[in-house]
N, C-alpha and C positions, 0 to 999 in steps of 0.2 A: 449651149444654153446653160446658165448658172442652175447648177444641180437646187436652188432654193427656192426656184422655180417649178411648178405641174401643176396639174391636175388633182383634186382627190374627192374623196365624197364631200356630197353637200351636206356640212354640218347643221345642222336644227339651231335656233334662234339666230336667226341673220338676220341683220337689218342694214340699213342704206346710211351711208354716211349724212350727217347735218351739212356738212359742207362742200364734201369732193365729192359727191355721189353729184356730177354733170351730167344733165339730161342727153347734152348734146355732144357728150364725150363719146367715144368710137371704141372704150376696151373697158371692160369689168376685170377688176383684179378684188379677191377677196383675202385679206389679213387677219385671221382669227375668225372672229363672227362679224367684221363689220366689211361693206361690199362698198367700191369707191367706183367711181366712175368716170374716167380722165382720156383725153384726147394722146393718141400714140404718138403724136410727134413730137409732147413734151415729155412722151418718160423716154423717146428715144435720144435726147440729147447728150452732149456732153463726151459720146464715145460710152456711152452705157452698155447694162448687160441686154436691159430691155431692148436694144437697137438689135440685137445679133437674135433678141428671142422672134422679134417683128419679124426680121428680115428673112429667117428661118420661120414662119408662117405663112408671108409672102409668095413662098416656094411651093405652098404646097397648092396641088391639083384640086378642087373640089369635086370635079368628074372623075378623078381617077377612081371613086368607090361608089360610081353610081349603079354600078349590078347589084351592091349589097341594100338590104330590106332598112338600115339604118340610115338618116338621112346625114348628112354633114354637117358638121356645126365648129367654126373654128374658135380657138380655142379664146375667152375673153370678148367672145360676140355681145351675150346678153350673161343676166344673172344665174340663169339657171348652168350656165357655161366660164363660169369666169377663171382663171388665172388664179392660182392659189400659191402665194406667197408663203413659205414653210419658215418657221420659227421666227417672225418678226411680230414686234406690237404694234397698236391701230395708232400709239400715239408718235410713234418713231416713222412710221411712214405719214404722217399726218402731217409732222413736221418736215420729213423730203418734199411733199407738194406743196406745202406753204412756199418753199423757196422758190419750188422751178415754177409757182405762178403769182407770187407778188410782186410789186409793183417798185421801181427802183423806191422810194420813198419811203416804204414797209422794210424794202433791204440795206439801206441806210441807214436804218434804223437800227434794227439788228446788229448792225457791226461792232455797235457800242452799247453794250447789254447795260441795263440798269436795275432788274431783278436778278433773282436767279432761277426764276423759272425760262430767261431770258437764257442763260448760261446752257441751262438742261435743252434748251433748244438746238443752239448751236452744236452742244454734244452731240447731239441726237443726228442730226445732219449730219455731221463730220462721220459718225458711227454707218448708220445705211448707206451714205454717199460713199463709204469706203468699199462696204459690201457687194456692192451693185456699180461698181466702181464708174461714178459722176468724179472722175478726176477735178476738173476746175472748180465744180461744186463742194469735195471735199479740203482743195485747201484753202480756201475761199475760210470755212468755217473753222480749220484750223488755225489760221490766220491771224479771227476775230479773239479765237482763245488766247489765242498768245499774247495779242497787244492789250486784252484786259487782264491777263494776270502777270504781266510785265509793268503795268500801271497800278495796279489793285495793290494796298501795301497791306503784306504782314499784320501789321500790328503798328496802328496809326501811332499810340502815345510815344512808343518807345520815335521814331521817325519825328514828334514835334522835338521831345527831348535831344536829339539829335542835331535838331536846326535844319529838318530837312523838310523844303515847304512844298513838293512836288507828290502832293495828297490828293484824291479826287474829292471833289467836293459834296458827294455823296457814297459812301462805300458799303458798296453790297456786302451783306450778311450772307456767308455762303454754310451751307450746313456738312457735314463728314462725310455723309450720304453723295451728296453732290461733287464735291473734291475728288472721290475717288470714283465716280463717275467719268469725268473729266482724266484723267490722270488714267485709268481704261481705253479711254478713247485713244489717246496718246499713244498708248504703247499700243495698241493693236494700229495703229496707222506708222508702227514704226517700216523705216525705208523709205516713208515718202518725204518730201522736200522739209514740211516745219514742224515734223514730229520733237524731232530733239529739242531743238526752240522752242515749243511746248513742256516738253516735260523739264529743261531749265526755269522756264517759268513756273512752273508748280514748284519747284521745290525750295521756295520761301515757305511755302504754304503749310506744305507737310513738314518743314524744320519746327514753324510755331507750334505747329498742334502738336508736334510731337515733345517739343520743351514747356508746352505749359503740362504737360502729362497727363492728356484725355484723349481718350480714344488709343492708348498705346498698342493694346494690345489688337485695334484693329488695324491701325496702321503698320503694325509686324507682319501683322496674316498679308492684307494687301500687295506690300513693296516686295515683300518674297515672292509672291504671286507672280507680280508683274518682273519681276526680275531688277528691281532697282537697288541696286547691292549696298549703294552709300547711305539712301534712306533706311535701308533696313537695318543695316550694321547701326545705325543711331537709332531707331528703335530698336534693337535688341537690349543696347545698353542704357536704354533709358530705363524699360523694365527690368531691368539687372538688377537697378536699385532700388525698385521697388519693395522687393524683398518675394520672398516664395510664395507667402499668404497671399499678396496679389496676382502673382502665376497661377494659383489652383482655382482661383475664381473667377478669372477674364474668360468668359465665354467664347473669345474667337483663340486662345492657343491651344493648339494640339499636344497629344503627347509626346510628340517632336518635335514639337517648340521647346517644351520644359526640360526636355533631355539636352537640347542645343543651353538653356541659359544656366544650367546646372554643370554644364563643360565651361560655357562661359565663365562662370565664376571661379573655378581653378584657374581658367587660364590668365582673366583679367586681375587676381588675387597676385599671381607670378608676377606678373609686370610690376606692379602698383609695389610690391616688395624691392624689387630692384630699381626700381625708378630714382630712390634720391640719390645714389649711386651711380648713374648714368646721364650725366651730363651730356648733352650735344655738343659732339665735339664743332671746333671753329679755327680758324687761322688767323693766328695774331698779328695784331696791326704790324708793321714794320718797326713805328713810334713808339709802339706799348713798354713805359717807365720801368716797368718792374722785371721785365725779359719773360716769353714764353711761359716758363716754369715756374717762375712765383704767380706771373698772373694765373698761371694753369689751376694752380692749387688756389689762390682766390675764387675763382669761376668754380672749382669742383663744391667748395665750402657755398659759395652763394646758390648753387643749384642745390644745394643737401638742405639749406633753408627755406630756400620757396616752396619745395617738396614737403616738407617735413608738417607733418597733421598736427606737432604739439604749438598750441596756442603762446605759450612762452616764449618760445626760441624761432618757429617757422614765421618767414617773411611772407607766403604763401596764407598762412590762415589767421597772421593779421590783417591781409588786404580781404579774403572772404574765406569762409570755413566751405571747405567742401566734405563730401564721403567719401573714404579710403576708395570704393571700387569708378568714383566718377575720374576717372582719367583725363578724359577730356575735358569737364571742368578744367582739373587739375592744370592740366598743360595750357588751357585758354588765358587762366589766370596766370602763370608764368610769364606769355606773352607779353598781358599786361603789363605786367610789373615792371620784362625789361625794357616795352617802349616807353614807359614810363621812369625806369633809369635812363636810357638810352636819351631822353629831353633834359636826363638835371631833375627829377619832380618828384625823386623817392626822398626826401628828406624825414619827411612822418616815417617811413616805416623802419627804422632804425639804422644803425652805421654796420656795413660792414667793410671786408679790404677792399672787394672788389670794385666798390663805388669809386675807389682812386685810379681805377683804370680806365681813365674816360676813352682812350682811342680804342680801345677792344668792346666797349660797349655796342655798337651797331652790329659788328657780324654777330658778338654772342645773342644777339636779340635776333636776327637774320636765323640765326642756325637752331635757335626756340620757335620761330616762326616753321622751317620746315617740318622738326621732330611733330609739331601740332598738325601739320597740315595731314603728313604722312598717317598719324593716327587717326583721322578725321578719317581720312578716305579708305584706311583699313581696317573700320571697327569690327566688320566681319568677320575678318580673319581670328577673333577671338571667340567665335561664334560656329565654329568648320558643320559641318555633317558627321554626325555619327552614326557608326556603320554598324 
């Protein structure tokens, strides 16, 4: 029997549920102070825990303690007996009975949430359905999550600007609270079948929040919480550049957060020094005009440019200005620039030699492609635990 199951005393101000308190239901289960009243063969389904609590009730003798002065009373008879559900709320089990008794029509509906109190539902589901483990029930509402925030975009404008017309024609307004609701649920149903699918789909979500630069420093506390190391490494160094004033005033970082982004800064200060000096290396076309070695020294000079923060000279901070500690900027717009060589398209941003090397252009662009990815996915390493 799931230990979040028993008995306990009968707490003062109970009342009957409005809606699942069923007259003609067969078990009292009480969740907090409110008392539901639901028939055992729907909380038994699915392969639940409730199945094994029943079946182990089933078992028991009512005669066997009829010498004793106390009469027997099993356990979820009536109210003064009911089944005490330990640390769950009235609204989260509110929402497990809505599912195992509405009507396919009501759960068709559902699948394709249009508020987000719609959202908070399916969480919610997916969340007890995991606990009380309603296997088909919970990935049923995984499921749902997935294919609306695999649908749900980002950040519509940037996606018209794009040419990209695969927008819902109503897009729920989701709140910070709710995302990482959601994005909770996730990683506690990790191992099961659409977890990961799940938090793949979230994490458009928490990229935006985290680059328009609100909620950063809740989105730090959270993605460390939850263990999600790529999201956190990107909010570490989003707050990085916020500067310190905003570290000592975000109410959700610790003083091991501020210790972690004060390491950060030496160490992300390190790189950002030797970066225009570190070209990605690349293998030169077989074709390439000018041999290995002159091209070599072209590519070292056009990467010391893109790099380079002074407005004058840097091909990098005529295409956009970044801040010395934004790295990732830095290397995203690199990127840029060389698929933007790599088509023939940098004519605006000044001459250099390298541009005469059009067969070495694609790998050098190829090999700014992984240096970027690599940093992307290891922002944290700049970020370690300090001991």
């Amino acid at each position: 029997m799931d230990s979040s199951l028993g008995l306990a005393l009968y707490p003062t101000g109970v009342s009957r549920d409005d809606k699942y308190y069923i007259p003609v239901g067969d078990v009292t289960i009480l969740v907090s102070k409110t008392l539901f009243r639901v028939h055992r063969h729907v909380l038994a389904r699915d392969g639940s825990t409730f199945e094994d609590l029943f079946s182990l009730d089933s078992d028991v003798d009512p005669d066997e303690g009829q010498n004793d002065t106390r009469s027997f009373v099993q356990d979820g008879a009536d109210d003064e007996h009911p089944i005490v559900m330990q640390g769950d709320e009235e609204d989260v089990f509110r929402d497990l009975l809505w599912c195992l008794y509405a009507l396919p029509q009501k759960i068709l509906e559902a699948t394709t949430p249009k508020t987000e109190d719609g959202i908070l539902k399916l969480a919610n589901i997916a969340h007890i359905a995991n606990k009380y483990h309603f296997v088909t029930t919970e990935l049923w509402a995984l499921q749902c999550l997935t294919d609306f925030f695999r649908n749900e975009p980002s950040n519509p404008q940037i996606q018209a600007q794009q040419g990209q017309t695969r927008v819902r024609t109503q897009r729920v307004p989701l709140s910070t609270s709710t995302l990482v609701k959601v994005t909770e649920v996730a990683a506690l149903c990790e191992g099961r079948e659409h977890n990961n699918v799940l938090l793949d789909a979230l994490r458009p979500k928490w990229k935006s929040l985290i680059h328009t630069r609100s909620d950063v420093g809740l989105a730090l506390s959270v993605t460390e919480r939850l263990g999600l190391r790529d999201l956190c490494g990107l909010a570490y160094h989003t707050m990085l550049q916020q500067g310190r004033e905003n570290w000592d005033r975000d109410p959700h970082l610790t003083r091991e957060h501020r210790i972690r982004l004060l390491s950060g800064f030496h160490k992300v200060t390190q790189f950002c020094d030797l970066l225009p000096s570190s070209p990605p290396a690349f293998t030169h076309h077989p074709n390439c005009i000018d041999g290995p070695e002159e091209c070599g020294r072209a590519w070292k000079a056009f990467w010391k440019s893109m790099m380079s923060l002074d407005p004058d000279v840097g091909v990098g901070s005529q295409a956009m200005r970044h801040d010395k500690l934004d790295v990732l900027g830095r290397l995203m717009m690199a990127v840029s620039i060389m698929q933007t060589l790599e088509k023939g398209e940098l004519q605006t941003l000044g001459t250099h030699p390298f541009e005469e090397c059009d067969e070495c252009h694609r790998p050098a662009m190829q090999a700014t492609v992984v240096v970027c990815k690599k940093v992307q996915d290891e922002l944290m390493d700049f970020f370690p635990d300090v001991v």
